[in-house]
C-alpha positions as CSV (number, residue, x, y, z in Angstrom):
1,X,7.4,93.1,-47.8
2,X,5.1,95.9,-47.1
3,X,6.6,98.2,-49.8
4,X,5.7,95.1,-52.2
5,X,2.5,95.0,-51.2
6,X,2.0,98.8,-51.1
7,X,3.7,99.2,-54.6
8,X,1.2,96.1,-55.6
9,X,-1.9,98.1,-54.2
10,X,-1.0,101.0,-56.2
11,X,-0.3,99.1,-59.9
12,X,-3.8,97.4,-58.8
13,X,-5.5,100.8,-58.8
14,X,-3.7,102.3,-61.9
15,X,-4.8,99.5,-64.0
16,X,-8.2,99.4,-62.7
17,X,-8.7,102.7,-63.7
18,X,-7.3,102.6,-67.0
19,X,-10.1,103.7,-70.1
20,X,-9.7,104.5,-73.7
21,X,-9.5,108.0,-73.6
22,X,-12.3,109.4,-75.9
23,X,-11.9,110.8,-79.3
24,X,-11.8,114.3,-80.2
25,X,-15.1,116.3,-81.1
26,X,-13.2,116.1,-85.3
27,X,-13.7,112.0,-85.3
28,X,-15.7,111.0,-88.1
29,X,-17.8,107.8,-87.0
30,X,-19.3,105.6,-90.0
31,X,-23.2,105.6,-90.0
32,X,-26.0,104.5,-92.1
33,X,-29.8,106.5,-92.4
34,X,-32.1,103.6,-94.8
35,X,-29.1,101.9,-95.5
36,X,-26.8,104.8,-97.3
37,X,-23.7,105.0,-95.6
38,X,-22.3,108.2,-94.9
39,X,-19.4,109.7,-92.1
40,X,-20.5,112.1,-89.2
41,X,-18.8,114.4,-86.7
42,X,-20.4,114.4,-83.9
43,X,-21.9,117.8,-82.2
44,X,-22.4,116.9,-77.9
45,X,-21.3,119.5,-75.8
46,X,-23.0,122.8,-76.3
47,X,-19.8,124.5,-77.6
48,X,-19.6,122.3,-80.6
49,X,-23.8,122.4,-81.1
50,X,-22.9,126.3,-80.9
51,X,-20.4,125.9,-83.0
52,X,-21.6,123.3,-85.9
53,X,-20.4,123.4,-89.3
54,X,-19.5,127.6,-88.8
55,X,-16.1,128.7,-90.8
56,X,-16.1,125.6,-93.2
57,X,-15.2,126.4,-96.6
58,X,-16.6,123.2,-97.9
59,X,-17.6,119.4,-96.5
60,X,-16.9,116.2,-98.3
61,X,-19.7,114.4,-100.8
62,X,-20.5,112.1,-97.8
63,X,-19.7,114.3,-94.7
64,X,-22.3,115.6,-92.0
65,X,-22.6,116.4,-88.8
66,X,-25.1,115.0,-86.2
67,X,-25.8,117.3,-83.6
68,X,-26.9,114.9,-80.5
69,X,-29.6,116.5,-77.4
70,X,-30.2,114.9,-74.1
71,X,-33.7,115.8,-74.5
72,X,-36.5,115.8,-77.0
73,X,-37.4,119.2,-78.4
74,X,-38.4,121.8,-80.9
75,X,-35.1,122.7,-82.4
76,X,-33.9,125.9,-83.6
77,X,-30.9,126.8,-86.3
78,X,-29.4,129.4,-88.1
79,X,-26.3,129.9,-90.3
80,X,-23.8,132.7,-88.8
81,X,-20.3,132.3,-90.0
82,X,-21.4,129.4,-92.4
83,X,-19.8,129.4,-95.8
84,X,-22.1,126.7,-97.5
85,X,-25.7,126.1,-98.1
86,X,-26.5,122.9,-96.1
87,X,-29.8,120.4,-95.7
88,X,-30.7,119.9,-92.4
89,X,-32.6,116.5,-91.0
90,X,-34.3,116.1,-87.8
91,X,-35.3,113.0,-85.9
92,X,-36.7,111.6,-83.2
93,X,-35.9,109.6,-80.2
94,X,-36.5,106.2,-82.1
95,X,-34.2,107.4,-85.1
96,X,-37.2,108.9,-87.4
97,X,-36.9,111.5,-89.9
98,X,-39.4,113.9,-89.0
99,X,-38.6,116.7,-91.4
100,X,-35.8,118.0,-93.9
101,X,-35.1,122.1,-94.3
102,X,-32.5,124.0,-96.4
103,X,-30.4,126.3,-94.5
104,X,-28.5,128.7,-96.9
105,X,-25.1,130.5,-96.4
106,X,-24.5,133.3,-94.1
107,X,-28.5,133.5,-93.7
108,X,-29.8,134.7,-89.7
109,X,-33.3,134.0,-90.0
110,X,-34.1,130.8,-87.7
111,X,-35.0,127.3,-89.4
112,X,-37.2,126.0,-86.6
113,X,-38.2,122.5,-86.8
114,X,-42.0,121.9,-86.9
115,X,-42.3,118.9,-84.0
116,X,-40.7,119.3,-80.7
117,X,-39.8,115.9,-80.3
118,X,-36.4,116.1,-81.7
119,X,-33.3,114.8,-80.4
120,X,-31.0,114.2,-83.2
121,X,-29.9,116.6,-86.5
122,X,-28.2,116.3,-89.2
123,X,-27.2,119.0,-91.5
124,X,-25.3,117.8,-94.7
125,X,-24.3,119.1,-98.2
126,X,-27.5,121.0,-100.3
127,X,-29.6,118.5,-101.4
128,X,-27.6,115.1,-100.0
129,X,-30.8,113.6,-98.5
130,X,-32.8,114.0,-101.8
131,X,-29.3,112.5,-103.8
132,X,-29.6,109.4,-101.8
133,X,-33.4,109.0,-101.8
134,X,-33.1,110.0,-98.1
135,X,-37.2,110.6,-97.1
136,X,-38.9,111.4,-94.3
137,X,-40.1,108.2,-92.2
138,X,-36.6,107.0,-92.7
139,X,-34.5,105.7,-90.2
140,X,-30.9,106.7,-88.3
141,X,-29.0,103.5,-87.6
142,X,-29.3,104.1,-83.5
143,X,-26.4,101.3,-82.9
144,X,-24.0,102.6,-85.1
145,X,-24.9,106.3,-83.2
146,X,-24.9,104.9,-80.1
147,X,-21.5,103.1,-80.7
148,X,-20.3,106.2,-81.5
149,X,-21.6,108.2,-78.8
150,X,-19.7,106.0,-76.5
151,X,-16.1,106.3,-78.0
152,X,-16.3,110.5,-77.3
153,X,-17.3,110.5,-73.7
């Protein structure tokens, strides 16, 4: 009887503490800026922010990359080891587009964003946010961010 009930105790536990493990950092999540839907890999730990979009040959016509802070801050990027020229978006806590710059390939020189309230960015192909009408005042679809968020931690 006791082994049932010690056996019982320990299923108990085990299933308790079952949880979806989380997706790897190469998980594209669906998202949406102003309505245009487009995929993203998401960029969280500081290895992958370190990391971004470096040794890519190429990225699909609807492909990005959201690099997510924990705070708001001036933000700071450059394009070592990056093979194509890329657009990059910044926003704010509330989801705002703040600012768009161009980042070319293989270029050092710093693209520095002009506010320091940025916690999200989003580089993407040359010239994807003027393709879609993408503007700045537009908004990041937070839920669908958010959503994602959750499924790599």
């Amino acid at each position: 009887m006791i082994r049932v009930l010690f056996l019982s105790m320990i299923f108990l536990c085990a299933c308790s503490e079952l949880k979806e493990a989380p997706l790897p950092a190469d998980t594209f999540f669906e998202m949406s800026i102003a309505g245009k839907k487009f995929t993203a890999q998401l960029a969280i730990s500081d290895y992958e922010q370190g990391k971004g979009l470096m040794h890519r040959k190429s990225l699909g016509e609807d492909e990005t990359m959201i690099f997510v802070y924990s705070v708001p801050k001036k933000m700071s990027f450059w394009m070592k080891n990056t093979f194509i020229n890329l657009d990059l978006a910044f926003f704010d806590k509330t989801g705002k587009l703040l600012e768009i710059k161009s980042l070319y390939a293989h270029n050092l020189d710093s693209v520095k964003s002009t506010s320091d309230k940025v916690l999200y960015a989003i580089e993407a192909n040359e010239s994807w946010f003027d393709k879609n009408k993408i503007k700045v005042g537009d908004t990041l679809d937070l839920t669908l961010l958010n959503k994602a968020i959750s499924k790599r931690k």
